[in-house]
C-alpha positions as YAML, in Angstrom:
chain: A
units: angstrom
residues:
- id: 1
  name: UNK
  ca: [-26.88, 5.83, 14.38]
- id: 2
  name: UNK
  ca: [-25.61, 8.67, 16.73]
- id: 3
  name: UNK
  ca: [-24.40, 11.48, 13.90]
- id: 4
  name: UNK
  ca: [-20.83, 12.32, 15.48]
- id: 5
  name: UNK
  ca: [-20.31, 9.55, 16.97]
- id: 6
  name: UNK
  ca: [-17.05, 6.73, 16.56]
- id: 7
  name: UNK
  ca: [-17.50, 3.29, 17.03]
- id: 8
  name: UNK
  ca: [-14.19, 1.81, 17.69]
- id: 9
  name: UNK
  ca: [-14.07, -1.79, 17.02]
- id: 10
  name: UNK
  ca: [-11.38, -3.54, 18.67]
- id: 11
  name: UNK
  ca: [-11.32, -7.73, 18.51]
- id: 12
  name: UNK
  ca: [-9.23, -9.46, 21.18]
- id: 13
  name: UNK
  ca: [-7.85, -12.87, 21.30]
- id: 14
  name: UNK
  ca: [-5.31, -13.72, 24.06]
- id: 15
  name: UNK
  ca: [-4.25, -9.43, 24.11]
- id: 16
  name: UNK
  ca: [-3.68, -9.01, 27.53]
- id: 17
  name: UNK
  ca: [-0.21, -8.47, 27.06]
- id: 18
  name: UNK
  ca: [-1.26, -4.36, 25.30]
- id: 19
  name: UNK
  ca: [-4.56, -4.18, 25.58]
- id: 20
  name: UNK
  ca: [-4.48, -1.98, 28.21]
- id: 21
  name: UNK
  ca: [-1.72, 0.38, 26.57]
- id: 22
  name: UNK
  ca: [-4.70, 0.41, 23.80]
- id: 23
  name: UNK
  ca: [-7.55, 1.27, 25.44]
- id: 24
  name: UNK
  ca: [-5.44, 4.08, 26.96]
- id: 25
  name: UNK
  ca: [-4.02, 5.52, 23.63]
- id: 26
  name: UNK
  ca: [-8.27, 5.50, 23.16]
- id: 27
  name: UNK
  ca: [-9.01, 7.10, 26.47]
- id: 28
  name: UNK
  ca: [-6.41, 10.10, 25.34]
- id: 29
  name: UNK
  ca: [-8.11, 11.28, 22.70]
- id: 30
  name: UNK
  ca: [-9.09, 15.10, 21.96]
- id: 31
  name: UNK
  ca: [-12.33, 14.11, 20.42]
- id: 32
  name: UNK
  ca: [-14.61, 12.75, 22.99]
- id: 33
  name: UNK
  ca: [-17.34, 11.39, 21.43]
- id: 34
  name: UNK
  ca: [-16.54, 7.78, 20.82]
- id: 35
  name: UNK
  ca: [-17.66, 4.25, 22.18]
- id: 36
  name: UNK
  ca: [-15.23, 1.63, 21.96]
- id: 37
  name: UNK
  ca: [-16.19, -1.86, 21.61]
- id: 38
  name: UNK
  ca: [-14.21, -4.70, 22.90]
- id: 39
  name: UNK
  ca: [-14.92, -7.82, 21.51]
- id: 40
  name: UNK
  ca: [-13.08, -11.14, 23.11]
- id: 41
  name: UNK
  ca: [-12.66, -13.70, 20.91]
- id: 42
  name: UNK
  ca: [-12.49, -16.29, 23.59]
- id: 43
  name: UNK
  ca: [-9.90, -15.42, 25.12]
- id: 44
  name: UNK
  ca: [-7.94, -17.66, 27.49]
- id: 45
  name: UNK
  ca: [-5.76, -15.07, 29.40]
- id: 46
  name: UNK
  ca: [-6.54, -12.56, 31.52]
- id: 47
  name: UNK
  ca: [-7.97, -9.87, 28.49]
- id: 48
  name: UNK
  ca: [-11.70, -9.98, 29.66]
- id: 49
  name: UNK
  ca: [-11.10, -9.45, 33.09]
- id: 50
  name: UNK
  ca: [-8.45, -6.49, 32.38]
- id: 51
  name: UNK
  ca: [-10.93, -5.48, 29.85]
- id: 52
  name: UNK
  ca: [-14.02, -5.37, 32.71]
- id: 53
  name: UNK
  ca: [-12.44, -2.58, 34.78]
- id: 54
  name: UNK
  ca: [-11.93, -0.64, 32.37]
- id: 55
  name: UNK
  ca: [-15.88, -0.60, 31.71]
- id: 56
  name: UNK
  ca: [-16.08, -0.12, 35.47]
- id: 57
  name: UNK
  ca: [-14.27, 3.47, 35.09]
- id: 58
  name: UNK
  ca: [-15.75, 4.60, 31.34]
- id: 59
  name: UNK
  ca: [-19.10, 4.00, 30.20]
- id: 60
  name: UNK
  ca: [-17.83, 4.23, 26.78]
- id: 61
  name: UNK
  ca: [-15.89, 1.01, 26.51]
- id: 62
  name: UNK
  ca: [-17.88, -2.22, 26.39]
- id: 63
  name: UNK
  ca: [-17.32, -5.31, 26.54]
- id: 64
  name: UNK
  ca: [-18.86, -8.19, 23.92]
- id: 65
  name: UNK
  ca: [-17.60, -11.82, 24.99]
- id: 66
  name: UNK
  ca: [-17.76, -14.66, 21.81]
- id: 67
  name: UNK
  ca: [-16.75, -17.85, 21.36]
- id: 68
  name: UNK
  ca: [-13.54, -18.13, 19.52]
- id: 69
  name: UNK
  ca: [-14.82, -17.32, 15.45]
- id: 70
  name: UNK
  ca: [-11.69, -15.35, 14.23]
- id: 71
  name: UNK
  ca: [-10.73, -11.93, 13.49]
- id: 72
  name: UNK
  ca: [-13.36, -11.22, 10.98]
- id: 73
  name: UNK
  ca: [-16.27, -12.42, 13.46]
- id: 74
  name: UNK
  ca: [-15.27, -10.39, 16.35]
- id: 75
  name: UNK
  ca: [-15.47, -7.15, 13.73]
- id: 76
  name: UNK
  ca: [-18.35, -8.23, 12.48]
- id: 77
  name: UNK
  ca: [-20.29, -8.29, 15.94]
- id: 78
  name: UNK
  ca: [-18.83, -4.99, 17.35]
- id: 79
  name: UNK
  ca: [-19.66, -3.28, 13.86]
- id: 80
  name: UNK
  ca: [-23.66, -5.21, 14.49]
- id: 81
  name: UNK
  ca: [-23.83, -3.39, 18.11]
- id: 82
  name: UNK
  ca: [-21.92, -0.13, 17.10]
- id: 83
  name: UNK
  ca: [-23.93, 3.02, 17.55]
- id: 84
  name: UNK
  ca: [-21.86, 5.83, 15.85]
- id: 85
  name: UNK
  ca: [-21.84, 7.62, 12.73]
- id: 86
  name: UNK
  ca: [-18.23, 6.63, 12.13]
- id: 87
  name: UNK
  ca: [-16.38, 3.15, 12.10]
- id: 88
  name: UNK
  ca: [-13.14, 2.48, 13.47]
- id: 89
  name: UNK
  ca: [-10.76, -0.64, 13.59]
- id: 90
  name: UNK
  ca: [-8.06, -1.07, 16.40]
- id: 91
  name: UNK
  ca: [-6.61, -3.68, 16.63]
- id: 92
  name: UNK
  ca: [-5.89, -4.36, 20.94]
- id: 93
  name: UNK
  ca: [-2.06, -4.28, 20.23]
- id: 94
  name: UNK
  ca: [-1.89, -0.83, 18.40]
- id: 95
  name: UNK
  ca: [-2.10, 2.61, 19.59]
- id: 96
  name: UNK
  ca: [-3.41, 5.76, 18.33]
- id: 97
  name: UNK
  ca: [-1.53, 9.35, 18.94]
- id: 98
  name: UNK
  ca: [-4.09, 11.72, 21.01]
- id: 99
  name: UNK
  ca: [-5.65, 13.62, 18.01]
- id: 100
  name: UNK
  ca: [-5.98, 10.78, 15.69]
- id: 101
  name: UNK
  ca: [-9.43, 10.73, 15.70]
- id: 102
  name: UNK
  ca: [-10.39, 14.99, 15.91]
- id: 103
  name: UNK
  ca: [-7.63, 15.15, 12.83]
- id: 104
  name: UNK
  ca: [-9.21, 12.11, 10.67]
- id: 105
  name: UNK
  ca: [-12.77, 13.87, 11.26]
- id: 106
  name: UNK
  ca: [-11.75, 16.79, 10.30]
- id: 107
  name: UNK
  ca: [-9.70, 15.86, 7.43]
- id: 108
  name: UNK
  ca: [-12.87, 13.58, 6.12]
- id: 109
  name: UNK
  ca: [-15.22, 16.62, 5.93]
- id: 110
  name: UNK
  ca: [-12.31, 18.68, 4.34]
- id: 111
  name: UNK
  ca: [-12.10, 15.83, 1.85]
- id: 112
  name: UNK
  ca: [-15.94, 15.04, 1.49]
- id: 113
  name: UNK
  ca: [-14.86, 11.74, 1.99]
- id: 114
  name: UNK
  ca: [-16.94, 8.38, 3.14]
- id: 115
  name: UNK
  ca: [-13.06, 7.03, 3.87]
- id: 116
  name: UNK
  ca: [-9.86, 8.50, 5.06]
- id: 117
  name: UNK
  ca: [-6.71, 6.80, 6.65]
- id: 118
  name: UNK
  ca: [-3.25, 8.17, 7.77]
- id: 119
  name: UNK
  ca: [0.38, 7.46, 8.04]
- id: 120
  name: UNK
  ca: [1.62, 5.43, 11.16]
- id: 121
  name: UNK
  ca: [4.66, 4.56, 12.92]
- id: 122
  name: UNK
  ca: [5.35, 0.99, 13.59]
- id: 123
  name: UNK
  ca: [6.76, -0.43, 16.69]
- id: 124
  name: UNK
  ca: [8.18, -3.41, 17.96]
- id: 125
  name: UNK
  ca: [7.09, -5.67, 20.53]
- id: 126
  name: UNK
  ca: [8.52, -3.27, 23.58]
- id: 127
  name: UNK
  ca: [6.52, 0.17, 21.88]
- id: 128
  name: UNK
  ca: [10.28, 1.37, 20.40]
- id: 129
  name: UNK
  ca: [9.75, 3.08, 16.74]
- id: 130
  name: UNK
  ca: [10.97, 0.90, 13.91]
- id: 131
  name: UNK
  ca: [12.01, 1.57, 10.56]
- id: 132
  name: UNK
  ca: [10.74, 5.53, 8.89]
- id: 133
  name: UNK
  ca: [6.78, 5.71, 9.42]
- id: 134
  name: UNK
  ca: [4.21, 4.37, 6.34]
- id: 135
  name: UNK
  ca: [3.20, 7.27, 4.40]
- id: 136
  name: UNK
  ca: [-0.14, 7.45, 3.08]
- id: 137
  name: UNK
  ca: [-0.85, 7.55, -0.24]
- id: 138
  name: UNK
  ca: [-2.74, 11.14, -1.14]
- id: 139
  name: UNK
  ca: [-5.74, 9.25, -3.13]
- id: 140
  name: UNK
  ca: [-6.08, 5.35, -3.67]
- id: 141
  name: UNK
  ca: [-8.86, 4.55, -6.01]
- id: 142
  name: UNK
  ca: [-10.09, 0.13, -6.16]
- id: 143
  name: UNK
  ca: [-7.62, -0.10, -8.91]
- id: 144
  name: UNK
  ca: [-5.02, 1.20, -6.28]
- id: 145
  name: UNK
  ca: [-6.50, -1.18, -3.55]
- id: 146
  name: UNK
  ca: [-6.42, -4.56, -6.12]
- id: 147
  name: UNK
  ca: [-2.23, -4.20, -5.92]
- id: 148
  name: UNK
  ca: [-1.95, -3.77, -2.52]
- id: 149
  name: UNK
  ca: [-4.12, -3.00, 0.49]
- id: 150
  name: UNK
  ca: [-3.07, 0.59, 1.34]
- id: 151
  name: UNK
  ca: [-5.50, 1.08, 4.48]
- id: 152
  name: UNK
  ca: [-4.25, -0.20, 7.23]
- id: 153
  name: UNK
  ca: [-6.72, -1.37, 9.33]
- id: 154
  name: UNK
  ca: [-5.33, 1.19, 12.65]
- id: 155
  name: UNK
  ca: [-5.23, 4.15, 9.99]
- id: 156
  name: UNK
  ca: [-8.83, 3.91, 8.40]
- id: 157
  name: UNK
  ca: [-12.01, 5.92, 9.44]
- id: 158
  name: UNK
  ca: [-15.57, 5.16, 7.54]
- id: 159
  name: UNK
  ca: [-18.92, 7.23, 7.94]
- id: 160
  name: UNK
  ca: [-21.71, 5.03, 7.48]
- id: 161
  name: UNK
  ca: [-24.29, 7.70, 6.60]
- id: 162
  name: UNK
  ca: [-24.14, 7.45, 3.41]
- id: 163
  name: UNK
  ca: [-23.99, 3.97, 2.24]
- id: 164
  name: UNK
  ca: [-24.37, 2.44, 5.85]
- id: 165
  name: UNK
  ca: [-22.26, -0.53, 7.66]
- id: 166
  name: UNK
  ca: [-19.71, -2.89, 6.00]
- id: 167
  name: UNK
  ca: [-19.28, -6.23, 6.90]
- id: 168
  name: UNK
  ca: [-16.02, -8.21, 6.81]
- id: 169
  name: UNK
  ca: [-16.68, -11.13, 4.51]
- id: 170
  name: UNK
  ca: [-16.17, -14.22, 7.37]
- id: 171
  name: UNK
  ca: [-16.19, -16.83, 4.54]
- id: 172
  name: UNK
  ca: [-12.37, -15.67, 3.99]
- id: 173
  name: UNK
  ca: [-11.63, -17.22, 7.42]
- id: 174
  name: UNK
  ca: [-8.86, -14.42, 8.28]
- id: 175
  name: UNK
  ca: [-7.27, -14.83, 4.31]
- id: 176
  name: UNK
  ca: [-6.75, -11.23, 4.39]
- id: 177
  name: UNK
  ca: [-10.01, -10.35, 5.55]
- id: 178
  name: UNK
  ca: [-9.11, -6.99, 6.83]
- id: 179
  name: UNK
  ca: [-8.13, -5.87, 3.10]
- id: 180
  name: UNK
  ca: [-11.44, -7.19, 1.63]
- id: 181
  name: UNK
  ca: [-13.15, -4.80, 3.81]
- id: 182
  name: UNK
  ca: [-11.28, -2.03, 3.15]
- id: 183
  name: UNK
  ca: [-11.34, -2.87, -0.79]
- id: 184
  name: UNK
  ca: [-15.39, -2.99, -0.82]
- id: 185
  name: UNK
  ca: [-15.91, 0.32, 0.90]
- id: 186
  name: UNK
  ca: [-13.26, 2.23, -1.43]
- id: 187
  name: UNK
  ca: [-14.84, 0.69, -4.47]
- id: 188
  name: UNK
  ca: [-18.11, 2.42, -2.81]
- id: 189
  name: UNK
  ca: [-17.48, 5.19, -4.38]
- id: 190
  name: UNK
  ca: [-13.83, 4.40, -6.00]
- id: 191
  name: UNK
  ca: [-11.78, 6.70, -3.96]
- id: 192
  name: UNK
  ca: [-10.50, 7.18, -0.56]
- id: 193
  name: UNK
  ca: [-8.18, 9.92, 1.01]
- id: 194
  name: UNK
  ca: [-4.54, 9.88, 2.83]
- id: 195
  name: UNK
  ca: [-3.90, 12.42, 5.50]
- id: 196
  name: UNK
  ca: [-0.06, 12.38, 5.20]
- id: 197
  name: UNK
  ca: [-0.01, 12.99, 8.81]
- id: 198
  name: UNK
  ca: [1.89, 10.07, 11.28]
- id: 199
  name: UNK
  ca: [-1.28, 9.51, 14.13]
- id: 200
  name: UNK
  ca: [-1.01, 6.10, 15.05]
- id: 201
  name: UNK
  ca: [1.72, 3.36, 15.66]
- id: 202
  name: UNK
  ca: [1.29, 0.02, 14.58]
- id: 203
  name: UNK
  ca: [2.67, -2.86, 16.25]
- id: 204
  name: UNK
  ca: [4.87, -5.40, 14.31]
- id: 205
  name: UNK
  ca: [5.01, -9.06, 16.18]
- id: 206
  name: UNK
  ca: [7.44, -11.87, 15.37]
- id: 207
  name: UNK
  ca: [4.97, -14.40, 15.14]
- id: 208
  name: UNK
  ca: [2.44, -11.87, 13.13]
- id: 209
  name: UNK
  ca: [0.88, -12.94, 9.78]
- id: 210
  name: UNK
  ca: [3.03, -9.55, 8.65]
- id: 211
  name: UNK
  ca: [6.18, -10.57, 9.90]
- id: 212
  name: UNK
  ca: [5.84, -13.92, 8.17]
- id: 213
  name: UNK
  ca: [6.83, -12.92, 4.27]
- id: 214
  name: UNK
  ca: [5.80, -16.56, 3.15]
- id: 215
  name: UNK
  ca: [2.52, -16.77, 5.10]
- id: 216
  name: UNK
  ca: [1.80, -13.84, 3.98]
- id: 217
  name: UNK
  ca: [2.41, -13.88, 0.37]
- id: 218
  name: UNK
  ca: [0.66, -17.08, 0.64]
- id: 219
  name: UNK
  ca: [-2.64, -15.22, 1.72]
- id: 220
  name: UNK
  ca: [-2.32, -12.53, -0.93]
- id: 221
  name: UNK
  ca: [-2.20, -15.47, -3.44]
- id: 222
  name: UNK
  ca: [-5.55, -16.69, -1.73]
- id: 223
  name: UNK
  ca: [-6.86, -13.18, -1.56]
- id: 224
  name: UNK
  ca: [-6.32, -13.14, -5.14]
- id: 225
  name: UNK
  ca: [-8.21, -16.53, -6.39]
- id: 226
  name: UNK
  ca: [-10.86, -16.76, -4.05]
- id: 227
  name: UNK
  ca: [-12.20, -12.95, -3.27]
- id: 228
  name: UNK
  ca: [-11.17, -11.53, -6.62]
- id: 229
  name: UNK
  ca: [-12.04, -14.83, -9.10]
- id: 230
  name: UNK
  ca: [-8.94, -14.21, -10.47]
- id: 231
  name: UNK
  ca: [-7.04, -17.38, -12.51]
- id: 232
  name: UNK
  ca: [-3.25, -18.80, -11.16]
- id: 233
  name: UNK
  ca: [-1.83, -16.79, -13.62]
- id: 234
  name: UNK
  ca: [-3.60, -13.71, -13.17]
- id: 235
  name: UNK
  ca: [-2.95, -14.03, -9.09]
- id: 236
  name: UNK
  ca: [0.61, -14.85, -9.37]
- id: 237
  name: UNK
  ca: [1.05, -11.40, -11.76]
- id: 238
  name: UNK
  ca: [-0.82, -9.50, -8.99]
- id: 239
  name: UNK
  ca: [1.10, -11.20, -6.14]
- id: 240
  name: UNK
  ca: [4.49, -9.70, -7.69]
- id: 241
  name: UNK
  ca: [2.71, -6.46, -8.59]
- id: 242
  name: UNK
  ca: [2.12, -6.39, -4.90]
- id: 243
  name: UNK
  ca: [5.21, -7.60, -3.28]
- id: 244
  name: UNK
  ca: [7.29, -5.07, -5.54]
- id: 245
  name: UNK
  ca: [4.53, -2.07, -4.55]
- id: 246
  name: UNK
  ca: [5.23, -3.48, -0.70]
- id: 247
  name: UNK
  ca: [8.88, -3.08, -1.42]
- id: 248
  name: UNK
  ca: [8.47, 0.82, -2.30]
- id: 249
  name: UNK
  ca: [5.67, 1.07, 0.29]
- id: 250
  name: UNK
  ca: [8.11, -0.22, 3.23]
- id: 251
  name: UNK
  ca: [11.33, 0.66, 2.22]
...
């Protein structure tokens, strides 16, 4: 582990369509110390070879090539190879604002925190702002996190020192596999801080798991029985719980 150091962990299936307009928002940054690892998911566009010259120009971007395993995977084996202190998920469609990562740093020591996240824009398919921004909750605790996964994965920083990597749980198979990570390293140490703060923008697609409101609340109810244990009745409580605290998150 380098101390100081980010590991940005970006999977990529078929992203050649903004992956550049990613790694960019990553070159930009104020705080220089990062690596950023590129993980292609089997790709069968042109993302590894756009992905290649970039490595060419900046020694800090590198590329991992996979087999096609999912989402959860691809994390999984930049998060195995990453180096730095500090983990953090992009996803190669959204974008960070140029002192995303130097205000999230500092805000984490301010906050004597092992995990901070921030509020973001979101943007369409063309990079035009829509909707107000997502605001982020001051402090979420894992009672917080069980209604409603309030860490998006472009917003959230972790420092490893202290209770070392997190995995994403594969066996999900993408059934919200991003929240499960984010709900096991709050309920480290049952808390996590917002930086109220707009630093990155995050990109809502039409054919997107989050711009599908059945598929989605379909994987909540998953998330719900087969990570949390929890019984049909139980999950289908929580899944309203969730889609009325999505309501007031959104809105």
């Amino acid at each position: 582990m380098e101390k100081g150091k980010v590991s940005i962990i970006t999977p990529c299936y078929n992203g050649a369509k903004y992956i550049e307009e990613t790694i960019d928002s990553v070159i930009a940054q104020t705080y220089k110390n990062w690596e950023m690892l590129i993980v292609d998911d089997g790709s069968r566009d042109d993302s590894a070879q756009i992905v290649t010259k970039y490595c060419e120009k900046e020694e800090r971007i590198k590329l991992i090539s996979q087999e096609n395993a999912g989402s959860a995977a691809a994390r999984n084996n930049g998060i195995r190879n990453a180096q730095g202190q500090y983990i953090a998920l992009l996803d190669a469609d959204d974008l960070w604002h140029p002192q995303f990562l130097e205000k999230q740093i500092n805000f984490m020591k301010k906050k004597d925190a092992v995990c901070v996240y921030c509020s973001y824009d979101r943007i369409d398919e063309k990079s035009k702002k829509i909707l107000r921004p997502t605001y982020a909750k001051p402090v979420i605790t894992k009672k917080d996190m069980k209604v409603m996964n309030y860490i998006g994965c472009l917003s959230g920083l972790y420092d490893t020192s202290k209770h070392g990597k997190m995995y994403l749980r594969e066996e999900l198979k993408s059934i919200r596999d991003d929240y499960a990570y984010w709900y096991d390293i709050v309920a480290l140490e049952d808390k996590a801080y917002g930086n109220d703060e707009v630093l990155a923008d995050y990109r809502v697609l039409n054919n997107s798991t989050t711009g599908n409101k059945k598929k989605l609340i379909k994987k909540q109810y998953q998330f719900y029985r087969q990570y949390l244990k929890e019984n049909p009745l139980i999950a289908v409580i929580n899944v309203i719980r969730w889609g009325i605290a999505g309501v007031k998150k959104f809105s």
